[in-house]
N, C-alpha and C positions, 0 to 999 in steps of 0.2 A: 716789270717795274724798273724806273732808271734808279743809278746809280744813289743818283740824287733823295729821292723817295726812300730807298731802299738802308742810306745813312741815315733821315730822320725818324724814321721807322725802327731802326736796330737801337740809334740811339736811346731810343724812347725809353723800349723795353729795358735798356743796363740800367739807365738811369732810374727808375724806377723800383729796384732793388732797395731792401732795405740793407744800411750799416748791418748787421746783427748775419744778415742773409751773406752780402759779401764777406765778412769775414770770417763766414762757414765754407764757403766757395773756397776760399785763400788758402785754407787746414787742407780740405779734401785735395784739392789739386796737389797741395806738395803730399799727400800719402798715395797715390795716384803714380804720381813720380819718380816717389824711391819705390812701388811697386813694380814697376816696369823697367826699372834703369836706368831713367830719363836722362841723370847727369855723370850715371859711369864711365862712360866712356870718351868724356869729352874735358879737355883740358882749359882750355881757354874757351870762355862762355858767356856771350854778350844777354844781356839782361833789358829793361826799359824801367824805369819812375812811370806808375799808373799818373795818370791824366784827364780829368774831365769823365770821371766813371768806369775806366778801363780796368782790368782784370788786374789785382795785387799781386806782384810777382814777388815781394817782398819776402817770403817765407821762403819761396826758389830760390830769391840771393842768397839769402842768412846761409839756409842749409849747402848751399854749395860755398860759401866760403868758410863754414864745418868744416867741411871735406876739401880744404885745402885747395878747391881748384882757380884758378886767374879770373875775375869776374872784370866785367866790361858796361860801360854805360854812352848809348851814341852821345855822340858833341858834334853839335850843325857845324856846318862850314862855314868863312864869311862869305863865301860866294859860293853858289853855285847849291847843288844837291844832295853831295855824296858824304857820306857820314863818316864818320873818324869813329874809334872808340877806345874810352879813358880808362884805364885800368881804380879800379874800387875797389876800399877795403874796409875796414870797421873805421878810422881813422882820417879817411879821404877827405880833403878840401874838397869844395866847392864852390862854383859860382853858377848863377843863372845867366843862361842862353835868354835870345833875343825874343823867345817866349816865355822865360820864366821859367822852365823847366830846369834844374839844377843838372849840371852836370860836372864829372870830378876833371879837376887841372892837372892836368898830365901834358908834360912837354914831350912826349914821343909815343901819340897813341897809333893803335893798331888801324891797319884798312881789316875790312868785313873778310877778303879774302884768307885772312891769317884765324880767324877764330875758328873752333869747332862745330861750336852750336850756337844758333841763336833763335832766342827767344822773342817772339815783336809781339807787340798788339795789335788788335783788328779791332776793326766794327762790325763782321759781318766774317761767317766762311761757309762753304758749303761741304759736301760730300766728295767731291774732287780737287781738294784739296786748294780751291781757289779762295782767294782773302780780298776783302774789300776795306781798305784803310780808310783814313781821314781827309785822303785826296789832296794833298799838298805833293807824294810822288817821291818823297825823301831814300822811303826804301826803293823804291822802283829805278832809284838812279845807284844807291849804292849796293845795288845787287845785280843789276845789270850784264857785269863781265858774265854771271853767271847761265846767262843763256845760249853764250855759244860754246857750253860744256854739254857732252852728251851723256859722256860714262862718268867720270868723278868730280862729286857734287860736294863742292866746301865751302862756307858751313852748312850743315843742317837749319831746315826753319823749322823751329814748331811756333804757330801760333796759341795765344794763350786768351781763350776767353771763356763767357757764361755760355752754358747751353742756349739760353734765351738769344744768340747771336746765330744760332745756328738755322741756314736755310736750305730749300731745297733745290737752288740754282744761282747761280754768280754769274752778271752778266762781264766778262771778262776780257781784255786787251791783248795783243800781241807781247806787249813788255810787260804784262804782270807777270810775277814769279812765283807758280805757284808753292804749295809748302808740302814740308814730308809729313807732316805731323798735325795735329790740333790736341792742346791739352784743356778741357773744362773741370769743372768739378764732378762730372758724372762717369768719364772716359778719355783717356787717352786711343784719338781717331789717328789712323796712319794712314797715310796717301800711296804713295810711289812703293808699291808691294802688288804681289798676287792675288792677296790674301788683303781688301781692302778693311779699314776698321781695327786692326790688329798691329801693334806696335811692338818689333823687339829691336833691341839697341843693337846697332853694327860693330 
């Protein structure tokens, strides 16, 4: 199945969720998260604003700005692809980007290479840790450096969706990136291990 098919297809099924259901998903995944450790060991931690039916990551910010750690939201570029990100906080300004996606104003945001972990949304992921985006290519450029790294890999990805996103092959590109992680409401899935499926925090 192309790309193509395989986004109106995945989007189908999120969309299709009821309110009441996603915000069961939102609870399980952040108990899920501090089960496993998801944001111990990471200090500075880029986040996303769901969109268009994407997985609530909402409960992952709160609870990591509890715990005190640097939270982060991308801000497009005016040109070009590669994302910036804005430091957030209970109090943060905002404006909306050129999609309407709010993002916080921050005069000296981070490159992706500076954060620990982050968090994206998908439309799609599979068992090898391959994610199928929204096809505009945003993360695809601002993660980019990170393909001619072999041994240390900074930040961590974990994708954040519905099990209903999950399939059993990703037809995939030379510059996709894949991810370490996948967190749903059923399981936190680990990629880059031995020991596939099984997630513990570096």
């Amino acid at each position: 199945m192309t790309k193509f098919n395989l986004r109106r297809q995945l989007k189908a099924a999120r969309n299709a969720l009821k309110p009441a259901d996603r915000h069961k998903a939102a609870r399980a995944s952040l108990r899920l998260a501090l089960r496993h450790g998801l944001l111990l060991r990471s200090q500075r931690i880029g986040f996303y604003l769901p969109q268009g039916g994407e997985f609530d990551a909402h409960p992952l910010l709160n609870q990591a700005l509890w715990m005190h750690r640097e939270c982060f939201l991308p801000m497009l570029p005016r040109r070009g692809r590669v994302m910036r990100f804005g430091r957030v906080g209970r109090n943060t300004r905002m404006k909306p980007n050129r999609f309407g996606i709010p993002e916080p104003i921050d005069a000296k945001p981070l490159r992706a290479r500076q954060l620990d972990l982050l968090l994206m949304p998908l439309v799609g992921f599979d068992l090898e840790g391959n994610r199928l985006g929204m096809g505009g290519g945003f993360y695809d450029a601002t993660l980019a450096f990170m393909r001619h790294r072999r041994l240390w890999r900074k930040p961590r990805l974990v994708g954040i969706a519905y099990e209903c996103q999950r399939v059993d092959a990703l037809p995939h590109e030379p510059w996709d990136m894949p991810l370490d992680a996948v967190l749903t409401e059923r399981q936190l899935y680990r990629f880059n291990s031995s020991h596939p499926g099984v997630y513990s925090p570096r």
